[in-house]
N, C-alpha and C positions, 0 to 999 in steps of 0.2 A: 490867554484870552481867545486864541485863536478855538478851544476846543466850544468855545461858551458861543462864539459866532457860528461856529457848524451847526448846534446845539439851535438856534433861532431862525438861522437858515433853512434848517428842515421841518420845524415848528409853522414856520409861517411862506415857504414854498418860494424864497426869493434868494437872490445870489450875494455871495460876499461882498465882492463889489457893489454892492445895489447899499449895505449899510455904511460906508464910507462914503457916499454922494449925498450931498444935499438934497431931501426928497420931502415933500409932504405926504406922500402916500400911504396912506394909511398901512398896508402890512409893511413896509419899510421903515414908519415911524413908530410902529408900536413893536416892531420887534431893535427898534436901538433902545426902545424904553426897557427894552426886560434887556438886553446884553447890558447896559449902563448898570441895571440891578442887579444882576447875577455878579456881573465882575467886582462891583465896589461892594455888595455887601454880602453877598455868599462868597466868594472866593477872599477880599478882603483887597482887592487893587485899589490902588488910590484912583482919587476922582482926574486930579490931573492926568495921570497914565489916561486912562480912558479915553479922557478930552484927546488926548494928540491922537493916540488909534483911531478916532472917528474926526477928529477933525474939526471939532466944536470947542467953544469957551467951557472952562471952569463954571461961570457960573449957571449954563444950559444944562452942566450936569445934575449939581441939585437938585434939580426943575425931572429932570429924566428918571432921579431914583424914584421921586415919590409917584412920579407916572407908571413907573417901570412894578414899584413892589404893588400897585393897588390892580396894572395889570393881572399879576402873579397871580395874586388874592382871587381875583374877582374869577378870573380863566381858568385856574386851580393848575398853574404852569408849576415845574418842578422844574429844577437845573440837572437832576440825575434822575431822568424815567425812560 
């Protein structure tokens, strides 16, 4: 998970630490949205793992795939570009 956080990190110009904090910030919250995607359904991590690496509920995850894949879509992000 750790390579998928560098991966958004440098995507969206904000620090590791910065996606472990509770933030509304917009590049901070849309880039937990595409790491929650990437790990749970490209790499294949479960939701819980995720949940405790960021520090959120199970069921926030859910809620963050389908934010996270519609990100993907819409922004045409890749996990390996």
């Amino acid at each position: 998970m750790e390579k998928v956080a560098a991966r958004v990190c440098a995507l969206f110009k904000i620090e590791k630490a910065e996606l472990v904090q509770r933030s509304r910030l917009n590049n901070i919250s849309k880039g937990r949205e595409l790491l929650v995607y990437w790990s749970n359904k490209e790499l294949g991590i479960s939701g819980r793992e995720v949940a405790s690496y960021l520090g959120i509920s199970s069921a926030a995850i859910c809620k963050k795939i389908r934010l996270g894949e519609k990100l993907a879509r819409e922004g045409k992000y890749k996990l390996n570009s």
